[in-house]
NUGU-341605 format. One line per field, with one value per residue (C-alpha): x, y, z. Coordinates in pm, 1 decimal, always signed. Layout:
BEGIN
u = X / ... .
v = Y / ... .
w = Z / ... .
! end
This chain:
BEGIN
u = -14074.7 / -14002.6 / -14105.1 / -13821.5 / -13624.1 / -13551.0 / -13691.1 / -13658.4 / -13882.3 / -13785.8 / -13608.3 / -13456.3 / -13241.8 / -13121.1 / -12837.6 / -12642.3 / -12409.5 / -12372.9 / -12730.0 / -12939.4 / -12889.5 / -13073.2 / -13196.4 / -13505.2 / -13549.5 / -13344.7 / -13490.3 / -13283.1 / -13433.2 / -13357.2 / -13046.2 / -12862.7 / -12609.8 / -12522.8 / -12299.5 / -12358.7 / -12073.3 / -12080.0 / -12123.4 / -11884.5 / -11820.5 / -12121.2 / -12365.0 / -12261.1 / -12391.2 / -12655.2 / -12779.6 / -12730.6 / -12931.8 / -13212.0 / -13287.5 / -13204.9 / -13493.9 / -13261.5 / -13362.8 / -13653.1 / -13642.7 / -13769.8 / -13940.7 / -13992.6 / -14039.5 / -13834.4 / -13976.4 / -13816.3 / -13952.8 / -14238.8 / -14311.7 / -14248.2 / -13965.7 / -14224.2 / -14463.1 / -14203.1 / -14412.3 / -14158.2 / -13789.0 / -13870.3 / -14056.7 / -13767.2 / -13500.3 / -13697.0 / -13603.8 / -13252.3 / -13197.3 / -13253.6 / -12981.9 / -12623.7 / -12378.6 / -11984.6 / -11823.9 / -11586.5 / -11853.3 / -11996.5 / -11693.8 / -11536.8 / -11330.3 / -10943.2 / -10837.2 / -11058.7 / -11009.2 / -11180.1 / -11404.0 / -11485.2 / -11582.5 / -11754.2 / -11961.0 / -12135.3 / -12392.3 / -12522.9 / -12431.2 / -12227.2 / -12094.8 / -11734.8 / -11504.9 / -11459.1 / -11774.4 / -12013.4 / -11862.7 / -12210.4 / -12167.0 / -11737.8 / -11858.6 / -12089.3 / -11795.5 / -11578.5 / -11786.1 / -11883.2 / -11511.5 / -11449.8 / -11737.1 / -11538.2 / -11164.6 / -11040.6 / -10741.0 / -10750.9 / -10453.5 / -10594.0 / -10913.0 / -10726.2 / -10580.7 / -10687.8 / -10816.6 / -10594.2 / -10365.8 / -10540.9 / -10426.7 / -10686.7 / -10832.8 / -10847.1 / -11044.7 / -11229.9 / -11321.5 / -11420.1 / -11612.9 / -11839.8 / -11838.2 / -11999.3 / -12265.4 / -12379.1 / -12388.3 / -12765.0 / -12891.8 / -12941.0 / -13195.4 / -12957.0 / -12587.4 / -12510.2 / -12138.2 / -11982.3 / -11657.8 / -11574.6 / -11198.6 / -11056.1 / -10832.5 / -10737.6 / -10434.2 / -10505.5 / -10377.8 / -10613.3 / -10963.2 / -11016.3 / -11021.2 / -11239.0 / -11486.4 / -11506.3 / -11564.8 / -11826.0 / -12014.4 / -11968.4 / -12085.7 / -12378.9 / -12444.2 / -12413.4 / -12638.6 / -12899.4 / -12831.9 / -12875.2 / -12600.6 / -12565.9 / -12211.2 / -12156.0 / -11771.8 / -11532.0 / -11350.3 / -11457.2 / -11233.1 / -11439.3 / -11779.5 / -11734.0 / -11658.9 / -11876.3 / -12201.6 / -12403.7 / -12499.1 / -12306.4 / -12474.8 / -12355.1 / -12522.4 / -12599.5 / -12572.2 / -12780.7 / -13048.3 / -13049.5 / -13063.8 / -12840.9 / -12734.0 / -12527.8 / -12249.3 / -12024.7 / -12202.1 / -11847.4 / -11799.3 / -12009.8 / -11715.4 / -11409.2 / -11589.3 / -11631.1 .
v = -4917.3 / -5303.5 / -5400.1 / -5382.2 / -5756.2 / -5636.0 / -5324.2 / -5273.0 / -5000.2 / -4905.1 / -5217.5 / -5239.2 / -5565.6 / -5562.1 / -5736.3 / -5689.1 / -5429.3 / -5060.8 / -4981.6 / -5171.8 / -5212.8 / -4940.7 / -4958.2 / -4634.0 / -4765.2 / -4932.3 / -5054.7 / -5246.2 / -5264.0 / -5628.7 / -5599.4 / -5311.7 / -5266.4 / -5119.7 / -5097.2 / -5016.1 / -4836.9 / -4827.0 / -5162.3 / -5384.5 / -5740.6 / -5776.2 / -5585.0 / -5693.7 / -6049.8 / -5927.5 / -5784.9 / -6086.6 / -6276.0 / -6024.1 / -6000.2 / -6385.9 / -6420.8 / -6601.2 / -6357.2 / -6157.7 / -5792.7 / -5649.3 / -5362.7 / -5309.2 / -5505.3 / -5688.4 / -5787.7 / -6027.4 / -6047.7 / -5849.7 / -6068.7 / -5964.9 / -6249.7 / -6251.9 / -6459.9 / -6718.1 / -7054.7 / -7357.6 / -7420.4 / -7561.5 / -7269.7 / -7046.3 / -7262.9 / -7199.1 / -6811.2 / -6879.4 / -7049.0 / -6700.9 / -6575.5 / -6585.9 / -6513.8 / -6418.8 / -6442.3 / -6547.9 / -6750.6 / -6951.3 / -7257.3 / -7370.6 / -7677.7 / -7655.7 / -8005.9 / -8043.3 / -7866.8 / -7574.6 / -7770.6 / -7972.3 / -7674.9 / -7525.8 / -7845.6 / -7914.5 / -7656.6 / -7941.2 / -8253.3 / -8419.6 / -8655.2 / -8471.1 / -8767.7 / -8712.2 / -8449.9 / -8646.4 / -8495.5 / -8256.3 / -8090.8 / -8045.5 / -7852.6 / -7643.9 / -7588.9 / -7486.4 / -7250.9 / -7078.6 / -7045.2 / -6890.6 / -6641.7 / -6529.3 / -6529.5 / -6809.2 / -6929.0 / -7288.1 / -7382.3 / -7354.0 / -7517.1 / -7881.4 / -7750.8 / -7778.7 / -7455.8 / -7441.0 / -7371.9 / -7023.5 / -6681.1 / -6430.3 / -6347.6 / -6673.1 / -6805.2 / -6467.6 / -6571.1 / -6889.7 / -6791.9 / -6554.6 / -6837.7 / -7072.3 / -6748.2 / -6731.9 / -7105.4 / -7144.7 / -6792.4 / -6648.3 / -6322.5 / -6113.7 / -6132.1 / -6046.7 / -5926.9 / -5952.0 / -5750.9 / -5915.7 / -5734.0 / -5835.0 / -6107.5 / -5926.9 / -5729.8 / -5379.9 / -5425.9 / -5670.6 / -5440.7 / -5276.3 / -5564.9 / -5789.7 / -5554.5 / -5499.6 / -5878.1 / -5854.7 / -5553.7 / -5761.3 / -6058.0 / -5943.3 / -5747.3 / -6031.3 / -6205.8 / -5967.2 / -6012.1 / -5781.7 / -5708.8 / -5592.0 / -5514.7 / -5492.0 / -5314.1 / -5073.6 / -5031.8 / -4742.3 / -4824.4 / -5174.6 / -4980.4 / -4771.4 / -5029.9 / -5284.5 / -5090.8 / -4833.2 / -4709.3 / -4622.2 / -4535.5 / -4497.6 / -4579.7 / -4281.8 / -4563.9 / -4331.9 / -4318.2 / -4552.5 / -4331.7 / -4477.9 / -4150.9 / -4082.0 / -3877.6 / -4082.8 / -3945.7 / -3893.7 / -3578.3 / -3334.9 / -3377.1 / -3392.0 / -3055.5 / -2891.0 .
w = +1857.4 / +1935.6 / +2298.6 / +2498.3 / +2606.7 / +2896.4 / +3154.8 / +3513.9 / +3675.7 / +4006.7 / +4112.6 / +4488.3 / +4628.2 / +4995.7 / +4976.6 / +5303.5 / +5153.6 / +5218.0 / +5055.8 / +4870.9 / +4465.3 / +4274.2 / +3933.0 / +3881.8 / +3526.2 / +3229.2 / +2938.6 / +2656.6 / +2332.9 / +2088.4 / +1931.5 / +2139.6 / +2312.5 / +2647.3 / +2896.0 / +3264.7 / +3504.8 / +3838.1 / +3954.3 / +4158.8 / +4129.3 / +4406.9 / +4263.8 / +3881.8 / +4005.8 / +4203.0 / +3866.0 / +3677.8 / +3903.8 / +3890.9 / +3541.9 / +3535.6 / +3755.2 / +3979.3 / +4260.5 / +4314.1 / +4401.5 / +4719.9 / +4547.7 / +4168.9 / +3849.2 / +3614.3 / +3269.9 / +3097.0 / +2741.4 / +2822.9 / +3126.7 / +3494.6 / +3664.2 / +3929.8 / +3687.1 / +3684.5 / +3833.4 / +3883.0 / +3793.6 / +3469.7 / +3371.4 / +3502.6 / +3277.3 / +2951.8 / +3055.3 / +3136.3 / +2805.6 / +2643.4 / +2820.4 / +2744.7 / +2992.7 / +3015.1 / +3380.0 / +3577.0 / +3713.6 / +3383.5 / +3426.6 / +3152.6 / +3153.8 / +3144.8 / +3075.0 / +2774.1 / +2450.4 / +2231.6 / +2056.1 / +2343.8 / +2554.2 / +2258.6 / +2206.4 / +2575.6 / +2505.9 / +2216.7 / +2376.9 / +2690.3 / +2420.0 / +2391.7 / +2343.7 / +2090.7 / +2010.3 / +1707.2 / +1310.1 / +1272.5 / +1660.0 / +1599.1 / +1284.6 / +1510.2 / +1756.2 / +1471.6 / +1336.1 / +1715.9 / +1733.0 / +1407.7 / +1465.7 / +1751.1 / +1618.3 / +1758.0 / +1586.8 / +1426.1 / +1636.8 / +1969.4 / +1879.8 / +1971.1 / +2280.5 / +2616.9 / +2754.2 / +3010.4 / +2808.0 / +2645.7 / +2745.4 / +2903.4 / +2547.8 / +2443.4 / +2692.5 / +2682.9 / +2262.9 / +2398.1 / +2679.6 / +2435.2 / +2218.7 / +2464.5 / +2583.9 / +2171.3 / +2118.7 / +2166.3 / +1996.1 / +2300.2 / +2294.5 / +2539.3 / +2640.4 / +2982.2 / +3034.5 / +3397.9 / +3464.0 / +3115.2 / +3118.3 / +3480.9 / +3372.7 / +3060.8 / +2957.6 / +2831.2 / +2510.5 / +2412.3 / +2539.6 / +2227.3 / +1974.1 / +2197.3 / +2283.9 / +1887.6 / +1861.0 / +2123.4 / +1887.9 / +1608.1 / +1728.7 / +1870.9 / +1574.7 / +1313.8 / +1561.9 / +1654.9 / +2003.0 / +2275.6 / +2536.7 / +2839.1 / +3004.3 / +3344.6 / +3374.6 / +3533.3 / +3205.0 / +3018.4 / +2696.2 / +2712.5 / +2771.5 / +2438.1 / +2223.7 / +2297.1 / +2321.1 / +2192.2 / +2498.0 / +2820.9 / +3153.1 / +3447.2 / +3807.7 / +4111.7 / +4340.1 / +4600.6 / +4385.3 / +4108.2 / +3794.6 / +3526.2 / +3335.9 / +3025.5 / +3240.9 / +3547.2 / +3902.4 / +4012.1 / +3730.2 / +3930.5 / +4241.3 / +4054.3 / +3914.9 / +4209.7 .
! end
């Protein structure tokens, strides 16, 4: 069995809300996919910045790549760990006033007006890989509706062959009719790619598209299990 990219054993982070965050143990293998319910938009970036190695935990151990975050020496040795994460939020800014292709082509250079022939073709093909349309790839993204500037968010989190994915609330800004197809994109992508993901949502259409695997947090106690916690009362 391939060493796990990720695995968190027992993890605890106080972070001022009603309990701590939880995690007893997860471990994502390379390549798969899974998707994690339960969390809110505090503890989905509380998360993120855990197995970012942002943030330490106060109890527990994250491995990143076989190594624990708490190995992490300096903030140049933390950015050669960041790089081999991708990430799709809310939170990772894109720019509205400049195009696509613009947006696409930071990740390789800052030179963006216009982006050199040989990085435009790397734009193009990021945005193909994620079905964006050749007429928005000129426009400002501004200008995008929610999936589009989802496609182009994923885009930018694949541009430099990141190892693992990391989804935050990926569906709040977008209209239910459009759930299904991306998180087939986000499958496919990550598939073609060998990528792993990880999806931090409320959106249980979203959660069984996009991943192989969906668990689901006993905030309590931190077991991620295969069943929602909230089954056993709506049971009883």
């Amino acid at each position: 069995m391939n060493d796990p990219v990720l695995e968190l054993t027992d993890v605890s982070k106080d972070y001022h809300g009603l309990r701590p965050l939880r995690i007893s143990s997860l471990r994502v293998a390379p390549g798969e996919q899974v998707a994690l319910m339960g969390f809110d938009q505090s503890t989905a970036e509380i998360f993120v910045n855990l197995v970012t190695g942002a943030s330490l935990p106060d109890r527990g151990t994250i491995r990143l790549f076989g190594r624990a975050t708490t190995e992490i020496i300096d903030s140049a040795d933390w950015l050669t760990v960041v790089d081999r994460f991708g990430i799709v939020s809310r939170r990772a800014v894109l720019l509205g006033g400049l195009t696509v292709v613009q947006n696409l082509a930071m990740p390789y250079t800052l030179d963006v007006e216009p982006p050199p022939a040989d990085i435009r073709a790397r734009a193009i093909a990021l945005a193909n890989d994620v079905g964006l349309p050749e007429s928005t790839l000129d426009r400002p993204v501004a200008e995008l509706d929610a999936a589009g500037v989802f496609r182009t968010r994923l885009a930018r989190a694949v541009a430099l062959d990141p190892a693992v994915v990391l989804f935050e609330h990926p569906t709040a800004e977008l209209a239910q009719s459009d759930i299904a197809e991306l998180a087939s994109c986000c499958r496919a992508v990550a598939s073609r790619r060998n990528i792993a993901t990880v999806a931090l949502t409320a959106d249980r259409e979203f959660a069984a598209a996009a991943a192989s695997r969906v668990l689901t947090l006993e905030p309590a106690t931190g077991r991620l299990t295969s069943g929602s916690w909230l089954s056993r009362f709506r049971r009883a």
